[in-house]
matplotlib code that plots the C-alpha trace (Angstrom):
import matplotlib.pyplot as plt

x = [0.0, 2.0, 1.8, 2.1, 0.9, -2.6, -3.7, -5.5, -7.3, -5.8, -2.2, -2.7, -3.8, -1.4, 1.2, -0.2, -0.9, 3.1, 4.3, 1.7, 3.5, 6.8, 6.2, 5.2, 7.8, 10.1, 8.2, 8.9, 12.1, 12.3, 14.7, 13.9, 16.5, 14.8, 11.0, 12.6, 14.0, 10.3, 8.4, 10.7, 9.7, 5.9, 6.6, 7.8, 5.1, 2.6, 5.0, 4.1, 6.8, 3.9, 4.6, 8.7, 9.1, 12.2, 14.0, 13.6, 10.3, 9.4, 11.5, 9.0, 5.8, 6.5, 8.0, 6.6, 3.5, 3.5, 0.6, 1.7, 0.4, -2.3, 0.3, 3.0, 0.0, -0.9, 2.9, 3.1, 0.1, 1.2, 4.9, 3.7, 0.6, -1.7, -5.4, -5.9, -9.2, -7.3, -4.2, -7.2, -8.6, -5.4, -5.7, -9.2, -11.2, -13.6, -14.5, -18.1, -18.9, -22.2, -22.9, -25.9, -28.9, -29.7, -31.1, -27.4, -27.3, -30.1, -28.6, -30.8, -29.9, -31.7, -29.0, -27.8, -27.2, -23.7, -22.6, -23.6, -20.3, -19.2, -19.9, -23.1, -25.5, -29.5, -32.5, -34.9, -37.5, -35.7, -39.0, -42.7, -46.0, -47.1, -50.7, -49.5, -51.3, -49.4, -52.4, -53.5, -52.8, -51.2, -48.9, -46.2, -44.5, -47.3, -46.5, -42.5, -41.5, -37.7, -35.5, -31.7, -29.1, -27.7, -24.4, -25.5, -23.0, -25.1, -28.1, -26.4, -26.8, -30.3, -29.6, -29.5, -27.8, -30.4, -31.6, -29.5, -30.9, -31.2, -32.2, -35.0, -33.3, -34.4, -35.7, -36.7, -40.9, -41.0, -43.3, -44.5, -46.9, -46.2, -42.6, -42.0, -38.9, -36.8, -37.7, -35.3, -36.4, -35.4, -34.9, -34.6, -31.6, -32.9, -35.9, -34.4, -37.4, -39.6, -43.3, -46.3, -49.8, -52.6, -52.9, -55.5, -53.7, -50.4, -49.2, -49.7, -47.7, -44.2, -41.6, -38.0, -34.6, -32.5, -29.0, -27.8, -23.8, -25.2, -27.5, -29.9, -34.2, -36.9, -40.3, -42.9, -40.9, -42.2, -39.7, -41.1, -38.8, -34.9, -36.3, -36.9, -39.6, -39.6, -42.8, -43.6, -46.4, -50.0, -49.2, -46.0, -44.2, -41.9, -42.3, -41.7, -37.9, -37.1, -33.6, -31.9, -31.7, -29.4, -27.0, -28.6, -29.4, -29.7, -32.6, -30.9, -34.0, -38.0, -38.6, -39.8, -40.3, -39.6, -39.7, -41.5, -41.5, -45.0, -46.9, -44.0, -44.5, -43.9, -42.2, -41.3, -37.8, -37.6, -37.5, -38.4, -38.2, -38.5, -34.4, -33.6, -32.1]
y = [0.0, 3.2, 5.9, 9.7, 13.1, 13.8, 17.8, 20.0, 19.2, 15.1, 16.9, 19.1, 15.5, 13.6, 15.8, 16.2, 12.8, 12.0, 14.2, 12.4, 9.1, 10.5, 11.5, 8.5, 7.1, 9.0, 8.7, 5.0, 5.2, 3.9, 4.6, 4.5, 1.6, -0.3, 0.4, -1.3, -4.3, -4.8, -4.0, -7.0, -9.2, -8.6, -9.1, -12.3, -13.6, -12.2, -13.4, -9.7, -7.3, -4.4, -4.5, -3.7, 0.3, 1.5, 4.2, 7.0, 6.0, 6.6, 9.3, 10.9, 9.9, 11.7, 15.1, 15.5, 14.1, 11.2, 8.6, 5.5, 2.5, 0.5, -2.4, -0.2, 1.6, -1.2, -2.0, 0.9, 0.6, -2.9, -1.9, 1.3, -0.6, 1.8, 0.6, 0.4, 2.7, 5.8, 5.3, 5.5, 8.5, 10.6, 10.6, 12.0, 8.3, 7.6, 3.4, 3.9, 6.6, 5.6, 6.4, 8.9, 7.5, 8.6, 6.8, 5.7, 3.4, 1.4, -1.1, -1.5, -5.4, -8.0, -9.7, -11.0, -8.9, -8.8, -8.1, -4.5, -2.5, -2.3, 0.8, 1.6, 3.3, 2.8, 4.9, 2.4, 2.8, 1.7, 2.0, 2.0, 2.8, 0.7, 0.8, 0.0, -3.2, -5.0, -6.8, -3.6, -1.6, 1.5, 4.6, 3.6, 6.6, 7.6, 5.1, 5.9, 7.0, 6.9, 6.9, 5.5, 4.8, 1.1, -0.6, -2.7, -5.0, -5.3, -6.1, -8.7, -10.6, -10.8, -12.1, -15.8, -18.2, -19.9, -16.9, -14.7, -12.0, -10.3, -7.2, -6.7, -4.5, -0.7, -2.5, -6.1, -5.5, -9.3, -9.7, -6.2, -5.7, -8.4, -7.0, -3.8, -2.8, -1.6, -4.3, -6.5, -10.1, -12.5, -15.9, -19.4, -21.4, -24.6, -24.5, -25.3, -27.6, -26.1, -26.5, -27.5, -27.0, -25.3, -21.6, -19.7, -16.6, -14.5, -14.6, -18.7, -19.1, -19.6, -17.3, -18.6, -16.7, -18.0, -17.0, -17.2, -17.4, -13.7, -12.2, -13.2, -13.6, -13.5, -14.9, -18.2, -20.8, -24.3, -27.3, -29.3, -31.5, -30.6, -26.7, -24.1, -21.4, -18.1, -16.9, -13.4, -11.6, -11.2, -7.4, -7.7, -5.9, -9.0, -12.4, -15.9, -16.9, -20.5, -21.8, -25.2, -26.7, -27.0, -26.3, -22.5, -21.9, -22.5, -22.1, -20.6, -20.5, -19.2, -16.1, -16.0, -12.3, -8.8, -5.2, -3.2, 0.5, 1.6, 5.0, 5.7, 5.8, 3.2, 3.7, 0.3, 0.4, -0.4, -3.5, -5.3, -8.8, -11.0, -9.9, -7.3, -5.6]
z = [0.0, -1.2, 1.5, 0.4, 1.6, 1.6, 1.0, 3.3, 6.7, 6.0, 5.4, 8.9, 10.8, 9.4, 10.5, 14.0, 14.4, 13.5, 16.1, 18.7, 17.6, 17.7, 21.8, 22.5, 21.1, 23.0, 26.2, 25.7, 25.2, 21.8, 18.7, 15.6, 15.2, 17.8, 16.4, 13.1, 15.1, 16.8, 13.5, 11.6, 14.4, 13.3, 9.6, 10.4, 12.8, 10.1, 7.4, 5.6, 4.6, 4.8, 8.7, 8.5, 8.8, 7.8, 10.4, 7.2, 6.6, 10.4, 10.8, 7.3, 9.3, 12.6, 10.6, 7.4, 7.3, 5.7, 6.0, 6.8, 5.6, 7.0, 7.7, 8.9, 11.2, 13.0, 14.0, 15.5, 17.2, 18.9, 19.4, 21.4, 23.1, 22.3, 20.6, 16.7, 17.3, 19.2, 16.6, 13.5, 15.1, 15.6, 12.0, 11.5, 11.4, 14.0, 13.7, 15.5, 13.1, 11.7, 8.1, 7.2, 6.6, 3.1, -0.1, -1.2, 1.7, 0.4, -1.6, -5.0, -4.5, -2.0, 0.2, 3.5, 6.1, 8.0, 11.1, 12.6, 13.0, 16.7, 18.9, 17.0, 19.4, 19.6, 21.2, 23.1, 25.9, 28.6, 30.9, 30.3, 32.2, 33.7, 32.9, 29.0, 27.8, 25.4, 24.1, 22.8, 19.7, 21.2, 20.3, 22.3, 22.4, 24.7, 27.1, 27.2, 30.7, 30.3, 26.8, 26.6, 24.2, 24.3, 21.9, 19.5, 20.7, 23.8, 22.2, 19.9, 23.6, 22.7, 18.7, 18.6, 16.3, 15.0, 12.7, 10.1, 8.6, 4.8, 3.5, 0.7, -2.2, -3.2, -6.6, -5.3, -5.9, -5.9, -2.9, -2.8, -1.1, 1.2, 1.7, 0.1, -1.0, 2.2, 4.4, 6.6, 7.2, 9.8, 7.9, 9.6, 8.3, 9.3, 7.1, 3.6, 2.7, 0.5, 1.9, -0.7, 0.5, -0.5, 1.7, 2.9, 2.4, 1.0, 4.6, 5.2, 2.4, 3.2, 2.3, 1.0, 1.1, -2.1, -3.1, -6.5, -7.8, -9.3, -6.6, -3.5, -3.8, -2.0, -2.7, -3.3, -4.1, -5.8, -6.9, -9.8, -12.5, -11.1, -11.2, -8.3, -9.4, -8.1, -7.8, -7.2, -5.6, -8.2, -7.6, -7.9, -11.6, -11.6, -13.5, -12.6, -12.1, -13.3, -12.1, -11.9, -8.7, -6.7, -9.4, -9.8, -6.6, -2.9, -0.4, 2.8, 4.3, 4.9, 6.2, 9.7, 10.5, 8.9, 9.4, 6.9, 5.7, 5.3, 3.9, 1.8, -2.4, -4.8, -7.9, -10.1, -11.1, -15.1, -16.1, -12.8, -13.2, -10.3, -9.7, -7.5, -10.7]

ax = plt.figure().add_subplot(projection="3d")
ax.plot(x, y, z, "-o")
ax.set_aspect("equal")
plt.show()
């Protein structure tokens, strides 16, 4: 990774941040000699070159604002025992930073959903009143006596194994209505067997999660003759998918649950076609 001098407010933090790594050097008594000698030992653990930092390099990080390398940042990091997260934000990164929530985060394809970053914050009644019946519809905000802000990574405590989760595309109309565009859906891994049965509604009917080598779908699913068929929604824009299985594609498993946008306009992205295209 080629490291170099950035311009402006990046140029000011990088050379800020190499005189806050050339202290604590210092202050641990380091040279630059014996920095090399430590950051060698790492390239060999790691077996990666990227970690060894030259004395001249170092000596161009803490005076002239170079940025170093993401390798060569991380040696530093471990040979002064300091975390990766303050290191990243003497240079102007900040790793819980959430990203704005703005159409361009809604990815136009349908897919699984990772891992939530670490250090991500939430808003959630913490305590109700107590004369709030949950067998009742109500406007819960009503009901709210006390508000708080929780890590994700606590509530992950709550998440459990058995489920995974995936994300209905900005363009996926497949199952709209059922599940707009937008929505996230809980899916359960262990139900790869597609059902057959005759339902008394568009909500008894299970729902299957299916990955492609190309893309991920959501929808009615039949097997008939070595083929999985896609089946979308009757008000859905999209048509019937017809794929080879297992060769084409792979159930990962029905939807169990799902969280879904609602009052917000529809428009059909052109040429909708059971895809999330």
């Amino acid at each position: 990774m080629a490291e170099h001098k950035t311009g402006t407010i990046a140029e000011s933090m990088s050379v800020t941040a190499g005189r806050r790594l050339r202290d604590l050097r210092e202050r641990l008594g380091l040279t630059l000699r014996s920095v090399e000698e430590s950051s060698a030992r790492l390239a060999s653990t790691f077996e990666n070159e990227e970690f060894n930092i030259p004395p001249s390099r170092l000596s161009d990080i803490e005076t002239k604002g170079v940025l170093p390398s993401l390798y060569r940042l991380q040696a530093l990091a471990m040979i002064y025992s300091v975390s990766w997260d303050e290191v990243l934000s003497w240079y102007g990164i900040d790793v819980t930073a959430a990203a704005p929530r703005n159409e361009a985060q809604r990815p136009p394809r349908t897919h699984l959903v990772q891992n939530k970053p670490p250090g991500l914050d939430v808003h959630l009644p913490l305590r109700f009143d107590p004369s709030l019946d949950f067998t009742r519809t109500a406007n819960i905000g009503l009901f709210v006596q006390k508000w708080g802000v929780l890590p994700l990574t606590y509530l992950s405590s709550f998440a459990s194994d058995e489920f995974c989760y995936g994300f209905i595309g900005s363009r996926d109309f497949t199952m709209y209505p059922v599940l707009p565009p937008g929505s996230f859906v809980q899916i359960d891994p262990s139900k790869t067997r597609v059902k057959r049965g005759i339902w008394k509604s568009d909500y008894d009917r299970p729902i299957y999660f299916l990955e492609t080598r190309e893309e991920s779908l959501c929808g009615w699913v039949t097997l008939k003759d070595g083929k999985i068929i896609l089946q979308p929604h009757p008000m859905s824009p999209c048509e019937v998918r017809v794929m080879r299985w297992p060769q084409e594609a792979e159930v990962i498993g029905q939807v169990v649950g799902a969280a879904v946008r609602l009052g917000e306009p529809v428009c059909y992205a052109p040429g909708s076609s059971g895809s999330s295209e």
